[in-house]
C-alpha positions as CSV (number, residue, x, y, z in Angstrom):
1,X,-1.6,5.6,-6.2
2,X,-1.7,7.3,-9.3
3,X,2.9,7.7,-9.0
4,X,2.8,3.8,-8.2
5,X,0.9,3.3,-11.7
6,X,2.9,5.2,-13.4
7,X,5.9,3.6,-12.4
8,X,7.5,6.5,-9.4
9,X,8.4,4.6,-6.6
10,X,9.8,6.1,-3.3
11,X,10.9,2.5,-2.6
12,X,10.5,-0.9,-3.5
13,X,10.9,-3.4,-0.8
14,X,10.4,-6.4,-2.2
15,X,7.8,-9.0,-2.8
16,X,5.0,-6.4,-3.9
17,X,5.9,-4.3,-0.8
18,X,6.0,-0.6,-1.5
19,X,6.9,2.7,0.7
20,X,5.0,5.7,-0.9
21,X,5.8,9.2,0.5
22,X,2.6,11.5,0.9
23,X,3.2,15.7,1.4
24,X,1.3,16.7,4.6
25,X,-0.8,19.6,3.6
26,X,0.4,22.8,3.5
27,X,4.6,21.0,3.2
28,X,6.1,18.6,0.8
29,X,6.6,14.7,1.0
30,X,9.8,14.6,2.7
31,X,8.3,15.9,6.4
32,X,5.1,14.4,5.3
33,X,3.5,10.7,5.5
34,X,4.6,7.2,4.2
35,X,2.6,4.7,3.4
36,X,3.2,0.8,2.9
37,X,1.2,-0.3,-0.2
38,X,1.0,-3.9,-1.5
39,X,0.8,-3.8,-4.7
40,X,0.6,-5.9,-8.2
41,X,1.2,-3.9,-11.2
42,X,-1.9,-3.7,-14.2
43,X,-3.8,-5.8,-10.9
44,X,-4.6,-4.6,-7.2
45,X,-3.3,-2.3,-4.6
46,X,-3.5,-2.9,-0.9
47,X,-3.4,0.2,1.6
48,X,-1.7,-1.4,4.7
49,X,-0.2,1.0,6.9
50,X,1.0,4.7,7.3
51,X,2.9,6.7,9.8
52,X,3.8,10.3,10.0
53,X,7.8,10.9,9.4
54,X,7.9,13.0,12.7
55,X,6.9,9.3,14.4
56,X,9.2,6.7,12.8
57,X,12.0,7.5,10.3
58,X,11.0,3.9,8.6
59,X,9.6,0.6,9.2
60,X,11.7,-2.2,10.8
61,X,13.1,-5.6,9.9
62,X,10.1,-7.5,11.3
63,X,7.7,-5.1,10.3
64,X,8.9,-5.9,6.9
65,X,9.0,-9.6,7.1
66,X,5.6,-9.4,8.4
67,X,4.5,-6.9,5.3
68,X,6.0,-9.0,3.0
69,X,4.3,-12.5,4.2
70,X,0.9,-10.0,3.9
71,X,1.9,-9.5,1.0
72,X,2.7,-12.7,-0.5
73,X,-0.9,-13.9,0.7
74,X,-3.0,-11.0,-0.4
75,X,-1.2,-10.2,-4.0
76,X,-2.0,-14.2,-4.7
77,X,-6.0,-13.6,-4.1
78,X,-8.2,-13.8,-7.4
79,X,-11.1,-11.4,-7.9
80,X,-13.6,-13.9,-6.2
81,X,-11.6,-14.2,-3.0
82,X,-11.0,-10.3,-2.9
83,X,-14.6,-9.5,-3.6
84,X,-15.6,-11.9,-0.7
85,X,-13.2,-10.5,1.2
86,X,-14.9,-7.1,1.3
87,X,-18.3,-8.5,1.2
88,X,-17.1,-10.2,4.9
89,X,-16.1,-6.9,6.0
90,X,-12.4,-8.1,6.4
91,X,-11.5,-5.8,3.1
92,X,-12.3,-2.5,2.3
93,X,-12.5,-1.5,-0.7
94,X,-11.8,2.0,-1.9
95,X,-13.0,4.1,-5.1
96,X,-10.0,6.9,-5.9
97,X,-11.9,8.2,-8.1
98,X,-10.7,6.5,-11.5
99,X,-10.9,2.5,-10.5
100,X,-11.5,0.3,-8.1
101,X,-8.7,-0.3,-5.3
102,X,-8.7,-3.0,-3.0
């Protein structure tokens, strides 16, 4: 989360959708993990989906579309809807250590 932040993106795909590269332990990022993050910058971030490169090279067309429309709804939440959100159990919300993530 912390490259997101800071700016280093793997790839942007659009409408708050982003593909983040994770090293698998003990190798680098490029044999490791992506991840699909929604994500509004100064705001929230929304773990959505991860796959291990040996699986899928990448996402496809529809998966993206569908990411995107996720996307679109989630990244317009306020605070209250979020935090009701997890208190309904249909969020999680995570704690990386230095703030709050939804």
């Amino acid at each position: 989360m912390d490259e997101l932040v800071a700016g280093s993106v793997d790839a942007d795909l659009g409408s708050g959708v982003f593909k983040q590269r994770i090293a698998r332990s003990g190798g680098g990022k490029s044999g490791g993990f992506r991840t699909i993050v929604l994500f509004r910058y100064e705001s929230v971030a929304f773990f959505v989906y991860g796959f291990a490169k040996k699986d899928a090279a990448n996402i496809d067309s529809q998966q993206l579309q569908q990411f995107r429309k996720l996307a679109k709804f989630l990244l317009a939440q306020d605070e209250v809807a979020l935090s009701e959100a997890v208190a309904a159990g249909k969020l999680i919300e995570v704690n990386c250590g230095k703030e709050t993530i939804h």
